[in-house]
C-alpha positions in Angstrom: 0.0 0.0 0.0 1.8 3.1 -1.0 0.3 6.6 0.6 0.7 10.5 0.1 0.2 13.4 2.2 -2.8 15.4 2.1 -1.0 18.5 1.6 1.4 17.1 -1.7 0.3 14.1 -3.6 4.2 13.2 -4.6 5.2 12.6 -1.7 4.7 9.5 -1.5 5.6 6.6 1.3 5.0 2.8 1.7 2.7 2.1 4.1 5.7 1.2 6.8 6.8 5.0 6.2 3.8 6.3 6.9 3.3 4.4 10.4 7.1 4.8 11.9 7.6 8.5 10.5 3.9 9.4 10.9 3.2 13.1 10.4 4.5 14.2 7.2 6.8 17.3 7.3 5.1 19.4 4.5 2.0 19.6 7.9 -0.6 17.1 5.9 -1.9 13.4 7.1 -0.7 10.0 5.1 -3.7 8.9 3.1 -4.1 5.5 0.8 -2.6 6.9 -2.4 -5.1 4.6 -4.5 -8.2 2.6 -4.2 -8.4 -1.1 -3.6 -10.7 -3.3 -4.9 -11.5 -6.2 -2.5 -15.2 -7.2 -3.3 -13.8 -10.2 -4.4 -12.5 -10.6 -0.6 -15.5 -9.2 1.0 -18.3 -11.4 -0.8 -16.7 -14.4 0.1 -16.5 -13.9 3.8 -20.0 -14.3 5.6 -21.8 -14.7 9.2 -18.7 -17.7 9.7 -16.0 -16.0 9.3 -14.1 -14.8 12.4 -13.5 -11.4 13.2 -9.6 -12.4 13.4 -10.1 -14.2 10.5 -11.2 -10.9 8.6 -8.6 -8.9 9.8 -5.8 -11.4 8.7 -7.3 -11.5 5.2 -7.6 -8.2 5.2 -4.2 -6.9 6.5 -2.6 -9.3 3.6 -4.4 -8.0 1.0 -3.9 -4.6 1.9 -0.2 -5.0 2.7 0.5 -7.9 -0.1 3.1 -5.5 -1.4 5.2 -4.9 1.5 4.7 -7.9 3.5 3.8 -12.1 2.9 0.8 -13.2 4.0 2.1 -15.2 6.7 3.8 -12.1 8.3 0.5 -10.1 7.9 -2.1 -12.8 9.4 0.9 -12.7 12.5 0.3 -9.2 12.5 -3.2 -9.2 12.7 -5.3 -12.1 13.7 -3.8 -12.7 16.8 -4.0 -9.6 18.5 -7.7 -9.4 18.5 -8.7 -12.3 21.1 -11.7 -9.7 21.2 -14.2 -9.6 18.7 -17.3 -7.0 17.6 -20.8 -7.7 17.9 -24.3 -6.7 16.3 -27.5 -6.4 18.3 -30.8 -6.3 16.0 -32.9 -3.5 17.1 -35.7 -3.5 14.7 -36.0 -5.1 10.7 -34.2 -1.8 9.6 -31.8 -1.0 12.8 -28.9 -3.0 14.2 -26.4 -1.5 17.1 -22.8 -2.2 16.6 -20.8 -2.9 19.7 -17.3 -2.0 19.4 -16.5 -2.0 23.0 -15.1 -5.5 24.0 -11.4 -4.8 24.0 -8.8 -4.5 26.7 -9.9 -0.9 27.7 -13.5 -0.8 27.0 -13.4 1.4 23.8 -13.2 1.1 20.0 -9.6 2.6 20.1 -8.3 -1.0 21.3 -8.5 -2.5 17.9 -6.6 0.3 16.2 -4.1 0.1 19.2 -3.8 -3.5 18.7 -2.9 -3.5 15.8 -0.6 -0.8 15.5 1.3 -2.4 18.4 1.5 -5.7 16.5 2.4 -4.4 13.2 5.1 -1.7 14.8 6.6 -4.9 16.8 6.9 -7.0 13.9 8.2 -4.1 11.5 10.9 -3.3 14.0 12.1 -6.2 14.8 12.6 -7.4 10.9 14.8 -4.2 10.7 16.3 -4.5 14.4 15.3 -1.1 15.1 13.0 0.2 18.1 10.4 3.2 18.6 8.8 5.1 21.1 5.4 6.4 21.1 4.0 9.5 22.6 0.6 10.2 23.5 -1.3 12.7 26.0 -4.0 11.2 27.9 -6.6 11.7 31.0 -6.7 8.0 31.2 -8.5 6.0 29.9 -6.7 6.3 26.5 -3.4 5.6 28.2 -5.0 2.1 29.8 -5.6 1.4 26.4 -2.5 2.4 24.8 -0.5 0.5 28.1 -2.0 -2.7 27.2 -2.1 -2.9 23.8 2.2 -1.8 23.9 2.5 -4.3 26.7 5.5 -6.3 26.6 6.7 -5.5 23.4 10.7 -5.4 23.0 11.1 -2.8 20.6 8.5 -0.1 21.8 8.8 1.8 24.6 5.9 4.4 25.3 5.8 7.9 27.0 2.0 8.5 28.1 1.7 12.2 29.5 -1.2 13.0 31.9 -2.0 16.2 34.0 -1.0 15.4 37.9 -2.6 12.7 39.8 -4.6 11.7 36.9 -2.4 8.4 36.5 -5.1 5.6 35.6 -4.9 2.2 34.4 -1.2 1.4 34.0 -0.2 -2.5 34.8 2.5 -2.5 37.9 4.4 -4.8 35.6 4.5 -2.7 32.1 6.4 0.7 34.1 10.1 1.2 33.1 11.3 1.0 37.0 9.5 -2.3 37.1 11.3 -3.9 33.8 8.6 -2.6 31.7 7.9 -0.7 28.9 5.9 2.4 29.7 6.6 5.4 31.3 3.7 7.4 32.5 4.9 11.2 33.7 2.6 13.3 36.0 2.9 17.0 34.3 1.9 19.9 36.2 -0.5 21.4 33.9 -3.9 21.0 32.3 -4.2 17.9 29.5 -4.1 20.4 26.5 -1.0 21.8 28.1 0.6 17.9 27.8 -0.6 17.9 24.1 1.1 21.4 23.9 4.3 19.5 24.9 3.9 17.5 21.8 3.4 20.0 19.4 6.5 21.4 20.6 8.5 18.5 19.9 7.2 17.8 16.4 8.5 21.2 15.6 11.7 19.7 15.6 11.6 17.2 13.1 15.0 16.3 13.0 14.7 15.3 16.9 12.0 13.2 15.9 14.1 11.7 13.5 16.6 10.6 15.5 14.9 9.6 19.0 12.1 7.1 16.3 9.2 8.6 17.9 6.3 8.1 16.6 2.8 9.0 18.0 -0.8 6.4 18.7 -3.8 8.9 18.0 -5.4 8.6 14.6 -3.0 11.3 12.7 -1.0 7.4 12.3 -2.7 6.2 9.8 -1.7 2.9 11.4 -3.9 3.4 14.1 -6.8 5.1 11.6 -7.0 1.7 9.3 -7.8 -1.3 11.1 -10.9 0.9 11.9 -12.2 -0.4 8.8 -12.6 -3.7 10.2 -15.3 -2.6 11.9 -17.0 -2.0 8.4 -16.2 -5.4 7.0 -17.5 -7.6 10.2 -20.4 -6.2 10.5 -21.3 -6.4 6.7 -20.5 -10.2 6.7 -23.4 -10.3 9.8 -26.0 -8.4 7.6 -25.6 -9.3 4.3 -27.8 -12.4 4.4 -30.8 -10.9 6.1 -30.7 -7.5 5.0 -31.8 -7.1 1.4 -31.7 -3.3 1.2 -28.6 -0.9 1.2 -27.2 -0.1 4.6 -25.7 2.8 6.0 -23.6 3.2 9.5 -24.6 6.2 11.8 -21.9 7.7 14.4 -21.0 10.9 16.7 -18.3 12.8 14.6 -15.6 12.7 17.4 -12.6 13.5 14.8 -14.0 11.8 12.1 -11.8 9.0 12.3 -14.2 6.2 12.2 -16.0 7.8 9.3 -12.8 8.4 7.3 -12.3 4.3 8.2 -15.7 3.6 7.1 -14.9 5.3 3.9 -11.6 3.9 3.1 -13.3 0.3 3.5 -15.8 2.0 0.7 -13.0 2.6 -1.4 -11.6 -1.5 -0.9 -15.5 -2.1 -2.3 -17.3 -2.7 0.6 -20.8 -2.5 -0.7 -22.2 0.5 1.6 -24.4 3.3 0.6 -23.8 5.9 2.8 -22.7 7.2 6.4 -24.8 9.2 9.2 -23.4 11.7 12.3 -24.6 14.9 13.6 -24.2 18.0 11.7 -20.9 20.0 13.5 -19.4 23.7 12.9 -16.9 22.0 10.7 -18.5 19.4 8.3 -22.5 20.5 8.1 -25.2 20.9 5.1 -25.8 24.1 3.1 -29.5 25.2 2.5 -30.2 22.8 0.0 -29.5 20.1 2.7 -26.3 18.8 0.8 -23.1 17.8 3.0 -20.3 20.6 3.3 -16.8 21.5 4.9 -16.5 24.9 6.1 -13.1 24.8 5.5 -13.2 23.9 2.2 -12.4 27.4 0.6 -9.5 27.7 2.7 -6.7 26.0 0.1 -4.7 23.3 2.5 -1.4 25.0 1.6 -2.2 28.0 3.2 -3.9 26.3 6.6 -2.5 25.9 9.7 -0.2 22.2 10.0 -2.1 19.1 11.0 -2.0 18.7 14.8 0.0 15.8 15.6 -1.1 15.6 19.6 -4.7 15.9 18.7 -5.7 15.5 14.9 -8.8 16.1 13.4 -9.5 13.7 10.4 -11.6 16.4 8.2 -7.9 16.6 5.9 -8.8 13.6 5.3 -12.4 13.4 4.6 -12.0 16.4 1.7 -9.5 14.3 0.4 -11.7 11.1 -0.4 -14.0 13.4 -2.4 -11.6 15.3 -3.9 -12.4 14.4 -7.1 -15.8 15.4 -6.9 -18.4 17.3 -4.3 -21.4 15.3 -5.5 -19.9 12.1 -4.5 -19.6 13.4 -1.1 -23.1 14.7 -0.8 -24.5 11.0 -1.7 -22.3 8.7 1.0 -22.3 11.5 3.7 -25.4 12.9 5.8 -25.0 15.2 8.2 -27.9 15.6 10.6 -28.9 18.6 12.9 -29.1 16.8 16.6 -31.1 18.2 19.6 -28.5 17.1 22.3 -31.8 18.1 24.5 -33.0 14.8 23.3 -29.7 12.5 24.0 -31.1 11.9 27.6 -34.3 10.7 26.5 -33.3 7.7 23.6 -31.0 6.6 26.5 -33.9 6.3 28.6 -35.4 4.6 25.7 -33.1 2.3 24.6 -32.7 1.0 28.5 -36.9 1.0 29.0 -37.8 -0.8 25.9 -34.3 -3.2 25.0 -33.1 -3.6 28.4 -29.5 -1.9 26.6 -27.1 0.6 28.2 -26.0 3.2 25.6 -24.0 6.3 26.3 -24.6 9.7 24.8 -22.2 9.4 21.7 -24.5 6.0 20.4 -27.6 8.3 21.6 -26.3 11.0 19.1 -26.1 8.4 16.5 -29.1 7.8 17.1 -30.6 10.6 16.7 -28.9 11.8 13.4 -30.5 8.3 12.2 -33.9 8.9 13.1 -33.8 12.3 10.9 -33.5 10.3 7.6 -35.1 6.7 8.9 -37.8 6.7 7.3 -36.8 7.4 3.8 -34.7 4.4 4.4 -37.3 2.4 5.5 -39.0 3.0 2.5 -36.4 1.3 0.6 -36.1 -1.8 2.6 -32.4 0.3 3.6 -31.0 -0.6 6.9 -29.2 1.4 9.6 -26.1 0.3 11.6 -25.7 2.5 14.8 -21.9 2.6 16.1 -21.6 1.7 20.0 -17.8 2.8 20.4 -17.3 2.8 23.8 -18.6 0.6 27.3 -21.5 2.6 28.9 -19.9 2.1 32.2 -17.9 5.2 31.1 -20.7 7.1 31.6 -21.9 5.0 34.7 -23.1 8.0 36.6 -24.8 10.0 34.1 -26.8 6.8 33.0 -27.4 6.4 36.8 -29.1 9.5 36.6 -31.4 8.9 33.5 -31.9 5.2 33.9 -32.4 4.9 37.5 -29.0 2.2 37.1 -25.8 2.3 36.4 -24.5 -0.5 34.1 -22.1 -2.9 36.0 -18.4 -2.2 35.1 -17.2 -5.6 34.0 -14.5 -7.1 36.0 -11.9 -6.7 33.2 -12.4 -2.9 32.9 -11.9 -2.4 36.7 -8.2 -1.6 36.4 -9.1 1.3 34.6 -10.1 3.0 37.5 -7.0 1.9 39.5 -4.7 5.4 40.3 -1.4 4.9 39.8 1.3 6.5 42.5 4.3 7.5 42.6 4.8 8.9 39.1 7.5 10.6 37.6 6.5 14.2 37.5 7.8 16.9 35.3 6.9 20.6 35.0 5.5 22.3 31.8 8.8 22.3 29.8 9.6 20.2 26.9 13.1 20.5 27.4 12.5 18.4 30.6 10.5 16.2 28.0 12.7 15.9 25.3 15.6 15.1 27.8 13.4 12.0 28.9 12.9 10.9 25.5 16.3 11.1 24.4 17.5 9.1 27.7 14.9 6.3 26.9 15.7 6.0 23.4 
């Protein structure tokens, strides 16, 4: 798979480029440089077909020039010991639970896999790397266990003070580990400040291998097409209508994977989320960017601590806005309502579902019936475990849902953390000590 930045389509990497060195210096994002055509792939898998199974296939056909197919099934398959599942809600609805991995959120699949493919990468050139991210928590559990125990990656997770969740006694550097968690005395966007100001110095980046684990790694961002894939080999049987998949926009990373697996010829007809400030419809009730007469040359670089995928959501339709106005719906959501479909959705299906699922919801219901009409159907996106919204569902639900006890460590404060100030000549003096 060979890929280009957003910002200048010559320069293009392989797809090991693009994950190790993963912010490209001209301030753009990596993005496929062609389409793929997988149909052949897809229409053979069905309801049997594990969800490692896919993601083996998958990975080889995707990666077939870089890599064999024995190396990529290694990579893939057997880091997902957790698998997806689809709840019917009604003849046209179905709810999409992403949230059986190691941390309780959708992220653990892209995390996964980045760690495994990383691993192997670096160990067939006898290299190393060391990722940098800037958490609250909850994202740093995730990014702990999936970087667990790997010899050649070492991770540096940033949090604000005393907000140390999640991190394994065993996986901390002092403790023969891999990760080293630091306690800054600031706010969380003053940690992601930190990382801007290291990227600035690309040469440093260079030569300390440090790469990052948020969705501006395109290594992180693709596997999220899984998602697509699985759930089309559970529908595709009983459902003889199109479907679409409805989410909350977050960055627009899962939509931008939902549209790449498009692009490999997964039969889909279109995608749902909540109309935003930055990607909404115009008067004629057609899907727009508000950036989009702002040239990407003369915007501000991509932010490597905290990306937004809209970069990379203009570039899918660059060749054409009326191909984006028939895959992508925006929909004007009345958060005022969120509380009320999860009192629903408990009430009348006995299911948790937190407010990002309720906003998919929502956005759904807006355009439901037209695809009712059409024998359509609608695939809501559960990303993350309700019991990370435990109160708040307490509140509207009159019960919290149980925190299973593999998420529990989640909520385990770590002590006696490193600490370090505001400075990221403190921070790059770490790095270049642990690499």
């Amino acid at each position: 798979m060979k890929l280009f930045s957003t910002r200048n389509s010559e320069n293009v990497v392989s797809f090991r480029e693009a994950v190790k060195n993963c912010v490209p210096e001209d301030g753009g994002l990596y993005v496929p440089a062609t389409d793929e055509n997988l149909r052949s792939w897809i229409l053979y898998m069905d309801e049997n077909t594990s969800f490692q199974s896919i993601c083996g296939t998958l990975t080889s056909a995707l990666l077939k020039e870089e890599l064999s197919p024995v190396i990529s099934e290694r990579i893939a398959a057997p880091v997902f010991k957790f698998t997806p599942d689809i709840v019917p809600l009604s003849e046209n609805m179905s709810l999409l639970r992403l949230y059986h991995g190691e941390s309780g959120s959708h992220k653990d699949y892209g995390l996964s896999f980045l760690a495994s493919y990383l691993e192997h990468v670096l160990t067939m050139e006898d290299s190393n790397a060391l990722v940098l991210a800037a958490t609250t928590g909850s994202l740093g559990a995730g990014i702990a266990k999936a970087f667990k125990g790997k010899k050649r990656i070492k991770a540096i997770l940033m949090y604000p003070q005393n907000k140390v969740f999640g991190i394994p006694e065993e996986s901390l550097i002092e403790n023969g580990g891999n990760i080293l968690p630091l306690g800054v005395s600031g706010s969380i966007a003053e940690c992601h400040e930190l990382i801007r100001d290291i990227y600035k110095d690309r040469d440093f980046v260079r030569k300390n291998h440090l790469t990052l684990a948020n969705t501006v790694n395109i290594g992180r961002l693709l596997p999220q097409a899984f998602f697509y894939m699985y759930a089309f080999t559970r529908l595709k049987k009983n459902v003889s209508g199109d479907i679409f998949y409805a989410q909350a926009a977050g960055n627009y990373g899962n939509l931008v994977a939902g549209l790449y697996a498009w692009r490999c010829s997964l039969p889909v007809s279109g995608f749902i989320t909540e109309s935003t400030s930055a990607l909404t419809t115009n008067i004629g009730g057609e899907c727009v960017f508000t950036d989009s007469m702002v040239p990407v040359k003369h915007r501000d670089e991509s932010d490597p601590s905290d990306p937004s995928n809209l970069e990379r959501l203009e570039q899918v339709f660059a060749a054409g806005s009326s191909l984006m106005k028939s895959l992508v719906f925006p929909q004007k959501v009345n958060v005022d309502k969120i509380p009320d479909v999860i009192s629903e959705f408990y009430r009348e299906k006995g299911l948790f579902i937190d407010s990002s699922t309720a906003t998919a919801c929502l956005a759904a219901r807006n355009i439901l019936p037209d695809i009712v009409e059409d024998e359509g159907h609608i695939v809501l996106i559960q990303k993350d475990h309700p019991s990370r919204e435990a109160e708040k569902l307490r509140l509207i639900c009159g019960k919290a849902p149980e925190i299973p006890e593999s998420l529990r460590f989640i909520y385990e404060q770590n002590k006696n953390i490193t600490s370090i100030g505001c400075n990221s000549k403190e921070l790059a003096e770490i790095i270049a000590k642990l690499s």
